[in-house]
Each structure stands twice: as structure tokens, then as C-alpha cells.
C-alpha positions in Angstrom: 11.0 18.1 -3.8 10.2 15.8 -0.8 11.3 11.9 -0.7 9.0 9.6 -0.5 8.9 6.4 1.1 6.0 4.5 -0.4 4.4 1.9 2.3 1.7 0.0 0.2 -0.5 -1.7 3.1 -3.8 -3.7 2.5 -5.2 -4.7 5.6 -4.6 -3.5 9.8 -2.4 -6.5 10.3 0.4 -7.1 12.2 2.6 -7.8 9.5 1.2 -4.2 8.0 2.1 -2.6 11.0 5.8 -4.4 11.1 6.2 -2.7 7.6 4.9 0.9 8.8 7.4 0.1 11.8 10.1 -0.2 9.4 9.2 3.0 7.3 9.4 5.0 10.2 13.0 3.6 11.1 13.8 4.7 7.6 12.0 7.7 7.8 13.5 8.8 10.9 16.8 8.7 9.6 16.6 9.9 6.4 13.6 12.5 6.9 12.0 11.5 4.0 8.3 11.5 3.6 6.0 8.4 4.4 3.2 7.8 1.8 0.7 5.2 2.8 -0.7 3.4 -0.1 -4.1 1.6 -0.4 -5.0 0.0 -3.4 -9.2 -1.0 -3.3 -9.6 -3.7 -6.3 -12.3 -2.8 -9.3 -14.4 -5.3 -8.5 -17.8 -4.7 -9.0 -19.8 -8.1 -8.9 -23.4 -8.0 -10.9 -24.9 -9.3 -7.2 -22.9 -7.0 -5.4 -24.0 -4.0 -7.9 -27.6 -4.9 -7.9 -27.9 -5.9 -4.0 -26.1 -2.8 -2.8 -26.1 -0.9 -5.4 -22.8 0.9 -7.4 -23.0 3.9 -5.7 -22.9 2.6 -2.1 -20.4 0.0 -2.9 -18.5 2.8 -4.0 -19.2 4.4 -0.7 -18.0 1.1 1.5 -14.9 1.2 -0.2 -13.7 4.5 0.7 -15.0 4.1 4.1 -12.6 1.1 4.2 -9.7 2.8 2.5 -9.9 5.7 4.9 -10.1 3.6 8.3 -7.5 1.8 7.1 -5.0 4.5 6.2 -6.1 6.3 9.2 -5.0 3.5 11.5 -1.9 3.1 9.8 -1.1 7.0 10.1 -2.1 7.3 13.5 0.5 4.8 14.8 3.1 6.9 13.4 4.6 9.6 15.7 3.8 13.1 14.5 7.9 14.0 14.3 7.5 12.0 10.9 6.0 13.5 7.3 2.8 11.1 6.5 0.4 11.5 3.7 -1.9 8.8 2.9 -3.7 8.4 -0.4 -6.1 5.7 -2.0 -6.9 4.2 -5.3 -9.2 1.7 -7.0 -6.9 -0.7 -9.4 -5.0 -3.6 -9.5 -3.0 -3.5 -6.6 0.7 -3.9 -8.5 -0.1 -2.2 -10.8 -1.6 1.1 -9.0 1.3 0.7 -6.8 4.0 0.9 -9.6 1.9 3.6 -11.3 2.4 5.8 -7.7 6.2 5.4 -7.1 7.1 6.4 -10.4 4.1 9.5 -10.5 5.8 10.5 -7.1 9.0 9.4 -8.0 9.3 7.1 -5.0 12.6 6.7 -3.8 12.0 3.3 -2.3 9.0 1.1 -1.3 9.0 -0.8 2.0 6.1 -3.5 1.7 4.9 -6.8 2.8 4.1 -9.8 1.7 0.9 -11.6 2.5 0.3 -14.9 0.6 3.4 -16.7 0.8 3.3 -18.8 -2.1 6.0 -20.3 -4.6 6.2 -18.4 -7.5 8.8 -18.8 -10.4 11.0 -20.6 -7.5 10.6 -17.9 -4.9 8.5 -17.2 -1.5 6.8 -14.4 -2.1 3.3 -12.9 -2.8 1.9 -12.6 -6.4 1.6 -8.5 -5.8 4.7 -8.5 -4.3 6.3 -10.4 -6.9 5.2 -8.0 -9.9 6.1 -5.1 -7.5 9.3 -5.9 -7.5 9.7 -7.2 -11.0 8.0 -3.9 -12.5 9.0 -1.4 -9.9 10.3 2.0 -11.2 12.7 2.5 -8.0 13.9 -0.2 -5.0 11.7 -2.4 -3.0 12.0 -3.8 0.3 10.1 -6.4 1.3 9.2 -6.4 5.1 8.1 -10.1 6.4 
């Protein structure tokens, strides 16, 4: 059974890309597998559902999910193992549900929002991450 580094990322930033960065260092050295992790939230606004309609809202965010991931794998060099997979949810939670379905042996993520939470600087996803993780977490800032 492969190891697998989970790299949650939510955006193209460079702050996602410093955390795919890091993965790779890891990867590299370990030869574990990267698995780049999108979460698209459930939200599905009445306006949003009757302007665009469900079905193509549907459609928009998979067409985000899968630029995104694409960009992220294709700035990793093809001597590393990268799968990338997708899923609608609440981003820690869909997260925490992955590593411990793949049995993640670590997961390398940023943090975006920097706010004070509970007396630490840290992002509200990254926070419960951390706090509900089934394996280690590093967080890349």
C-alpha cells in the first residue's frame, strides 16, 4: 500500500504553491505518494440555483476543481507519484474524512485567513484540521 501525502489546497496561490513545494521535498525523500486535495463547499444559494441553474453550478464547480488541481499537479516534476481528487463538503471536514479513508500518513497544508482563534494564529479550517486530524499535520505558511 502506497503513502500518501495529503496536500489540501483551495486556491492557485502562492502560498498553495509554497505547500505543493514542500510536499515535493517530502515526497522526494521519502517516495511517498502526493494527493492533491480540493474541497468545493455545498453551497447552493436559492439565486445562484434559479439564475444558473443546479445543474450548471454543478458544472462550474468541477470546472474549477479540475483547473485547479491540474495547476497544482503540473508544477510538480513527473519523478514524483501525484493523484489529485475533488470533493464537495465542508472543507475540514472532507479533508479529515480523506486522510483517514486513505490512511494519510501526513498532511502538509496552508493556512489562509490568519485569524486568532482560541489564542493561536491560524485559519478556522486549519485549526479543526489539526484538532480532528486522524494522522500529523504540517502547516506550511
Amino acid at each position: 500500500m502506497e503513502k500518501i501525502l495529503l496536500v489540501p489546497i483551495n486556491d492557485d496561490s502562492e502560498q498553495s504553491q509554497q505547500v505543493i513545494d514542500y510536499a515535493v521535498q517530502i515526497a522526494r525523500v521519502t517516495g511517498f505518494t502526493i494527493e492533491l486535495f480540493h474541497v468545493q463547499p455545498k453551497i447552493n444559494t436559492h439565486y445562484a440555483t434559479k439564475m444558473i441553474g443546479k445543474k450548471q453550478l454543478e458544472l462550474y464547480k468541477e470546472e474549477c476543481a479540475t483547473k485547479l488541481l491540474n495547476k497544482g499537479k503540473e508544477s510538480i516534476s513527473e519523478d514524483i507519484n501525484v493523484i489529485t481528487i475533488w470533493k464537495k463538503g465542508i472543507p475540514a471536514d472532507e479533508i479529515c474524512k480523506e486522510a483517514k479513508n486513505k490512511k494519510a500518513f501526513l498532511i502538509v497544508m496552508g493556512t489562509k485567513n490568519m485569524k486568532k482563534v482560541t489564542g493561536r494564529l491560524i485559519g478556522s479550517t486549519c485549526y479543526r484540521v489539526v484538532r480532528h486530524a486522524p494522522c500529523p499535520v504540517t502547516i506550511v505558511s
